[in-house]
Backbone bond lengths (Angstrom), bond angles and torsions (degrees), N, CA, C in turn:
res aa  C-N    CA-C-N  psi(-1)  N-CA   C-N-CA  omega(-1)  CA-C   N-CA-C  phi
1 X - - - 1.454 - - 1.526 108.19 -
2 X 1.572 121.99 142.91 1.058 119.48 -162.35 1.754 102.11 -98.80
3 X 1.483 108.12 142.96 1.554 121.34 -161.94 2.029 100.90 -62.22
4 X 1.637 121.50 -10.69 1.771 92.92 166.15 1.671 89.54 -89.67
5 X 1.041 148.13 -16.38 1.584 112.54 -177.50 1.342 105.55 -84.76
6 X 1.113 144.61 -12.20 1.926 156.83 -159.36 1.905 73.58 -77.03
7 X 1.369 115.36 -58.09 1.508 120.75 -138.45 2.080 87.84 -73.95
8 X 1.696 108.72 -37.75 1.252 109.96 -143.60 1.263 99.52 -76.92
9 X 1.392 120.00 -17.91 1.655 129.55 -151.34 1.879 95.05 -114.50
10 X 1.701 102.26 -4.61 1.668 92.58 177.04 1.442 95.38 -95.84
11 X 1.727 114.90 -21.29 1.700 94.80 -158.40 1.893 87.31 -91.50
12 X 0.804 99.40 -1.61 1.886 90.21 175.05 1.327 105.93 -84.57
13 X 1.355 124.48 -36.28 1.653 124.79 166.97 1.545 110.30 -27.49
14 X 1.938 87.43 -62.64 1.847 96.98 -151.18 1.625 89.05 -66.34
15 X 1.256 141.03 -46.72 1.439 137.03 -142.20 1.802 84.32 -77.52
16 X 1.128 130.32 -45.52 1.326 122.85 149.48 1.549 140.48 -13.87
17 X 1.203 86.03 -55.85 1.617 83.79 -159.50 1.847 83.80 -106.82
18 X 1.336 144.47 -1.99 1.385 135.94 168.42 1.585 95.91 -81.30
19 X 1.169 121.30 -25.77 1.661 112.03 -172.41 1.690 95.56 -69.81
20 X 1.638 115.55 -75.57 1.355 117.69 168.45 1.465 113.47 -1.72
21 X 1.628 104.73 -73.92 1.681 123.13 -158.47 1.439 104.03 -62.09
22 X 1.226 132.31 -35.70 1.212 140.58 -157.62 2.260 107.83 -100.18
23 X 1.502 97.63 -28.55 1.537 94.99 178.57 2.067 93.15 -70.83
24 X 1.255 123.90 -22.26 1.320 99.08 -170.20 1.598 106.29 -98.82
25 X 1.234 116.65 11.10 1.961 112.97 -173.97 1.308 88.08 -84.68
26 X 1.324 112.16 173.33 1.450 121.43 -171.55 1.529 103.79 -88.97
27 X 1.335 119.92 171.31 1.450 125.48 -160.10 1.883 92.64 -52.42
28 X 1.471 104.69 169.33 1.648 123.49 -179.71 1.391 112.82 -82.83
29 X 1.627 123.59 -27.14 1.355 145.42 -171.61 0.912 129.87 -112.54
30 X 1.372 115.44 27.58 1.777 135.20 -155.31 1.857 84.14 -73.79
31 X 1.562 105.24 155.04 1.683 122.36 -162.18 1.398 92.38 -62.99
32 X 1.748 120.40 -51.83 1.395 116.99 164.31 1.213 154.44 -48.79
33 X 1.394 100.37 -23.95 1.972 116.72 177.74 1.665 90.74 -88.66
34 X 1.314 148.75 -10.28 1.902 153.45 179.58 1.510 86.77 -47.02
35 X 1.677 127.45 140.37 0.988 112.68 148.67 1.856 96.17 -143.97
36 X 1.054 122.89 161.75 1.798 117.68 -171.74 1.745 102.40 -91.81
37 X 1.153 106.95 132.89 1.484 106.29 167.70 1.259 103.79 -120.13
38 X 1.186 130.41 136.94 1.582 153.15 -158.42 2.226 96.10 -125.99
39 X 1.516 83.19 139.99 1.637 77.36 -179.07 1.541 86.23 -144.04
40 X 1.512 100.01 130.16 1.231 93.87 -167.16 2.076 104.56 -119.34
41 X 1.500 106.63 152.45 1.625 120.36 -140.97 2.037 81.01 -90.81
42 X 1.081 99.82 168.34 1.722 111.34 159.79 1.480 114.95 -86.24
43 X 1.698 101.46 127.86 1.407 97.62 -172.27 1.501 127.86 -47.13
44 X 0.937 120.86 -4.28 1.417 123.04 163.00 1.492 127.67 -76.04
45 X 1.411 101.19 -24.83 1.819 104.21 160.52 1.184 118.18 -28.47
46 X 1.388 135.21 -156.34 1.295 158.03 133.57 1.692 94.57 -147.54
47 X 0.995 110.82 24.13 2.060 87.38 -179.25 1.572 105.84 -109.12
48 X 1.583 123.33 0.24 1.113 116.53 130.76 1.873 79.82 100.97
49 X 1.591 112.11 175.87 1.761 113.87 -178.85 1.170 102.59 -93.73
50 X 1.457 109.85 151.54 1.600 125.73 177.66 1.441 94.50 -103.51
51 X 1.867 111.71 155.27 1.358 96.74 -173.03 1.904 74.03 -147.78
52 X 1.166 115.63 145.45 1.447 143.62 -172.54 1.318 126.54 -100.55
53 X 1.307 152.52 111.98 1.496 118.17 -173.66 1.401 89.90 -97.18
54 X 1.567 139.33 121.70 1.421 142.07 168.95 1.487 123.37 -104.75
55 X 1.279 114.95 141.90 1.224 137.37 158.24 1.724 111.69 -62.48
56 X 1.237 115.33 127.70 1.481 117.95 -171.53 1.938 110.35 -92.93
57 X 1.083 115.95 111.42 1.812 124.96 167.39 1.010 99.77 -78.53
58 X 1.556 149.37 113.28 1.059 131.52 154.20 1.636 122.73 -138.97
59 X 1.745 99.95 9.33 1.521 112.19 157.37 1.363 123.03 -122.99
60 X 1.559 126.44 173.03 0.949 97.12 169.88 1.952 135.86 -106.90
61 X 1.158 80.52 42.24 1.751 87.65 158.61 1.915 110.20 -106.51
62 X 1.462 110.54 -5.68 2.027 114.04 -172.94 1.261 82.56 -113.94
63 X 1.384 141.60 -27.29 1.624 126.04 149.50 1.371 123.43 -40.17
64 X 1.341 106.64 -60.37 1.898 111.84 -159.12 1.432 85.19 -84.02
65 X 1.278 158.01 -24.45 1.169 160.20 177.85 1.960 98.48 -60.68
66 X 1.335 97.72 -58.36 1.872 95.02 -151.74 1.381 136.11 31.68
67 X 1.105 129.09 -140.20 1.184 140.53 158.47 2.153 116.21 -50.62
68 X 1.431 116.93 -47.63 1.375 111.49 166.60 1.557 142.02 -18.10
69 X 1.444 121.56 102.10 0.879 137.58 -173.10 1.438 109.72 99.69
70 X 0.878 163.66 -0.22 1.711 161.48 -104.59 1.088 105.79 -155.43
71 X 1.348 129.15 141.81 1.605 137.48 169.67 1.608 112.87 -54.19
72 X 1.091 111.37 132.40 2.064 99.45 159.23 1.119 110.88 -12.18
73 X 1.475 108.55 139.06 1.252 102.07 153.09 1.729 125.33 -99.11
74 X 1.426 111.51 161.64 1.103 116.30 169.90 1.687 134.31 -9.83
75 X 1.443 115.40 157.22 2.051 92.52 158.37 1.176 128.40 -58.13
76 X 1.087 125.44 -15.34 1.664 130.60 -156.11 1.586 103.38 -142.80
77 X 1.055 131.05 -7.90 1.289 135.10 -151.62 1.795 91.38 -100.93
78 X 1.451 108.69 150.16 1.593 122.12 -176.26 1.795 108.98 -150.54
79 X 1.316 109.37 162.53 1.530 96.81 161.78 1.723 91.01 -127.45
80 X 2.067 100.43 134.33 1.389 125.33 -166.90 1.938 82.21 -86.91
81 X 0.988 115.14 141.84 1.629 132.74 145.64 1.453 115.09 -98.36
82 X 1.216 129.52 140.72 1.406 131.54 -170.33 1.649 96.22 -138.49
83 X 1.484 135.10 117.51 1.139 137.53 152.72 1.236 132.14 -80.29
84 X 1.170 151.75 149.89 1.361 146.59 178.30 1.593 102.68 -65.81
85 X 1.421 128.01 -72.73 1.430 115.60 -177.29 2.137 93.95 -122.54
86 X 1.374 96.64 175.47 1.499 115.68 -158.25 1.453 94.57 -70.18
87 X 1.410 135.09 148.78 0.991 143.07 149.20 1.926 111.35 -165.47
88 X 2.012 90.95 -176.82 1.231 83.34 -174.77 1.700 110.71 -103.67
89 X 1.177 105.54 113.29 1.296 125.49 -174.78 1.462 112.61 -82.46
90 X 1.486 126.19 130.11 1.376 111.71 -173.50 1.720 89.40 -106.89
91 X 1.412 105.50 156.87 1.789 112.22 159.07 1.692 115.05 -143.13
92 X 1.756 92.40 152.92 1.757 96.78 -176.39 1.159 110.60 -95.31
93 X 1.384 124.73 -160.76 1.333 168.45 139.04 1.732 113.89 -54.91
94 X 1.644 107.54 -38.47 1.205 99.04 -152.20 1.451 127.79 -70.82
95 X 1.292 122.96 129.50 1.467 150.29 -152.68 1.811 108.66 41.50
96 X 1.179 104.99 72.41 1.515 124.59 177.32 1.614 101.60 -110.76
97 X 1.133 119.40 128.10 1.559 131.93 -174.96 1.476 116.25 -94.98
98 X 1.805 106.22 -22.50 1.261 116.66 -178.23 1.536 112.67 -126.70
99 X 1.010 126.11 172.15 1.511 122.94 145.48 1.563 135.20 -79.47
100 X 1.506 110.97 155.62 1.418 109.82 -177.15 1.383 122.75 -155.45
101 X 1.576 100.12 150.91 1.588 104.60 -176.42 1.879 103.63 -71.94
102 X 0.882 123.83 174.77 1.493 140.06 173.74 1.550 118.07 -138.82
103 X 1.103 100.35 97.65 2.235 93.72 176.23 1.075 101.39 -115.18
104 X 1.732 107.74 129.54 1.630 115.15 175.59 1.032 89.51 -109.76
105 X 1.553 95.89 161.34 1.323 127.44 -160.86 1.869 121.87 -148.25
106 X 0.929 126.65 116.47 1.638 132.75 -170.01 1.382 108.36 -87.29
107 X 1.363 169.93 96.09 1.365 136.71 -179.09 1.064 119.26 108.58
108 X 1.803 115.75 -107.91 1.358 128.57 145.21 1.320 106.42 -145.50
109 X 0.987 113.65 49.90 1.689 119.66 -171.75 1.735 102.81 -136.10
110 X 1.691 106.32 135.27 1.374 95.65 -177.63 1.430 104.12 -81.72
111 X 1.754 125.07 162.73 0.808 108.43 176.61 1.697 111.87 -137.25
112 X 1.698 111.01 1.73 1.567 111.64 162.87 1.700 81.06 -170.69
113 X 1.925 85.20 -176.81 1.631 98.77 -174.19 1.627 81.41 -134.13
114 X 0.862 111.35 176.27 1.761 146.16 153.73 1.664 109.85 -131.14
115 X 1.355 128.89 122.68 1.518 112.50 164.24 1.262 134.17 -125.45
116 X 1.238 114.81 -165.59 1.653 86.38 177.41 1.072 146.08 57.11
117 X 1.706 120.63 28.53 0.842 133.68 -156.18 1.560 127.29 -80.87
118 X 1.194 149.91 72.42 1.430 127.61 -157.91 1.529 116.22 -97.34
119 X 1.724 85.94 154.30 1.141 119.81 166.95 1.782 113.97 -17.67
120 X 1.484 148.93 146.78 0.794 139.12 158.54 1.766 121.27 -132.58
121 X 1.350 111.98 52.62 1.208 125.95 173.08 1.297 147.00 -15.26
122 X 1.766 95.10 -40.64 1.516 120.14 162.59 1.375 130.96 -99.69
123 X 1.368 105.57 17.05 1.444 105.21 -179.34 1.279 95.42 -116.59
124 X 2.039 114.89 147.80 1.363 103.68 166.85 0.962 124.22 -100.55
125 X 1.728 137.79 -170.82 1.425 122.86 -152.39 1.763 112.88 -59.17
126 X 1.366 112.65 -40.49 2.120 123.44 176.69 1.369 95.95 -51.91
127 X 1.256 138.58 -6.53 1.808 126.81 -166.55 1.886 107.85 -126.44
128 X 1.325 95.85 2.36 1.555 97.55 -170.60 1.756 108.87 -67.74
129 X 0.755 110.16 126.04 1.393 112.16 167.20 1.218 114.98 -75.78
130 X 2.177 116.80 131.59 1.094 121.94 -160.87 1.152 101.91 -121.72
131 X 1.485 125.40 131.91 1.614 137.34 177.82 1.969 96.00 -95.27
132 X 1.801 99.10 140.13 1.348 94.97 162.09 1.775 106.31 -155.02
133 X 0.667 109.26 126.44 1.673 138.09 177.95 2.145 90.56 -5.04
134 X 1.191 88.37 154.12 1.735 110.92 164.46 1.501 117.30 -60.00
135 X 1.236 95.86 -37.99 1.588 109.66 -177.46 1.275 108.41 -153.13
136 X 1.678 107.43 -173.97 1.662 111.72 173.53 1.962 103.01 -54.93
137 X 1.554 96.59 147.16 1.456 106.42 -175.59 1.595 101.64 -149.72
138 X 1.944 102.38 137.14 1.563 99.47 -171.74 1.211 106.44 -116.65
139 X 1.495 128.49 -22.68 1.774 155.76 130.64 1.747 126.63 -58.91
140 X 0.763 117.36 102.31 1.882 118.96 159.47 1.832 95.21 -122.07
141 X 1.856 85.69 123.16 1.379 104.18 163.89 1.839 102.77 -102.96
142 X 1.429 92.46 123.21 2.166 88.19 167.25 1.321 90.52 -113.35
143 X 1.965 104.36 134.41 1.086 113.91 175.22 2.028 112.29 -136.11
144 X 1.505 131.63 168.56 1.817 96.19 -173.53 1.196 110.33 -34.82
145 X 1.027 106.44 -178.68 1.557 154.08 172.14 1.764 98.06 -63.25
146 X 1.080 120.51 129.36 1.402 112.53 -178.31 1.613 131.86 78.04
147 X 1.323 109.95 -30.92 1.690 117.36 179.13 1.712 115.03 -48.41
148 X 1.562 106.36 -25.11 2.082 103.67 -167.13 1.925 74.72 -64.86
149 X 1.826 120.45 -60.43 1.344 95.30 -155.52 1.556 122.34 -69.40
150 X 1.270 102.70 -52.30 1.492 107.61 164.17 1.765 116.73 -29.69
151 X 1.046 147.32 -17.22 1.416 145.14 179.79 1.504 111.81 -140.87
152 X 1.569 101.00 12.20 1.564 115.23 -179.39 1.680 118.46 12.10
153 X 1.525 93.96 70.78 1.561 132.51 144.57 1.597 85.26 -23.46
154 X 1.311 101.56 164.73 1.882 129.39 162.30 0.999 122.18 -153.70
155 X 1.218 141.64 157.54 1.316 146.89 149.16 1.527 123.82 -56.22
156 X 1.188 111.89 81.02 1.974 110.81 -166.74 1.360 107.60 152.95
157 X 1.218 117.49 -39.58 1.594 147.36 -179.75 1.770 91.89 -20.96
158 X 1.243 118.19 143.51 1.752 113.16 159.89 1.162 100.08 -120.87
159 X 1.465 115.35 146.40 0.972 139.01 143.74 1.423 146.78 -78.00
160 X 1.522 132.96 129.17 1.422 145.07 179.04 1.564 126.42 -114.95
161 X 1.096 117.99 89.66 1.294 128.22 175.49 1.939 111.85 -74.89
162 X 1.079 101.57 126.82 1.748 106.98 -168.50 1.774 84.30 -98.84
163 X 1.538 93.13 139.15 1.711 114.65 -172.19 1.453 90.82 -99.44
């Protein structure tokens, strides 16, 4: 057997067996995992801080999970990803029910958006289209579809996650 199908038939395993592992953990949005993320404008704004209630990513089985399969979320509601150090992280579509904004983030400073993201239903996992940050990124907040303009997000913006 030739070494890309060895590779193609292992990464279908893992996406396998993380779906399995993940339908039996308890919900992604449990009242306890809520934490507020606050993004705060340049004093020259007037549009004042946006504040988020988020779901925390911070392994990688609540990574490969994300948002997939899940109802809309909320008005205000996001799921925070947290990396150990900065890089360029790509993310899909795959099994997303809705659309979504994407704000990366370095530090605590935003540092691009992607928006508008849709759903891609008919493509299978080899066709997914992959979004990845402007630069190195150690934070991606996904929040709806539309929220960076609607609460006019920026490029500079910091961010505060309450522990």
């Amino acid at each position: 057997m030739n070494k890309t199908v060895i590779v193609i038939l292992i990464l279908i395993a893992l996406v396998i067996i993380l779906a399995i592992v993940s339908f039996y953990l308890k919900p992604f949005f449990a009242e306890s995992e809520k934490k507020i993320l606050t993004v705060y404008g340049e004093q020259s704004r007037t549009i004042g801080n946006q504040t988020f209630e988020v779901g925390i990513a911070d392994n990688a089985l609540t990574r490969a999970q994300g948002l997939s399969g899940r109802p809309p979320l909320g008005e205000r509601e996001g799921l925070f990803f947290l990396f150990s150090s900065a890089g360029n992280y790509g993310f899909w579509m795959k099994g997303m029910n809705f659309p979504i904004d994407i704000v990366w983030i370095n530090g605590d400073k935003v540092i691009g958006f992607s928006e508008n993201l849709q759903p891609e239903p008919s493509k299978n996992i080899f066709n997914f289209s992959i979004y990845y940050p402007p630069g190195e990124a150690d934070k991606v907040l996904e929040i709806n579809a539309g929220a960076v303009k609607k609460y006019n997000l920026q490029i500079g913006d910091k961010i505060n996650l309450q522990k």
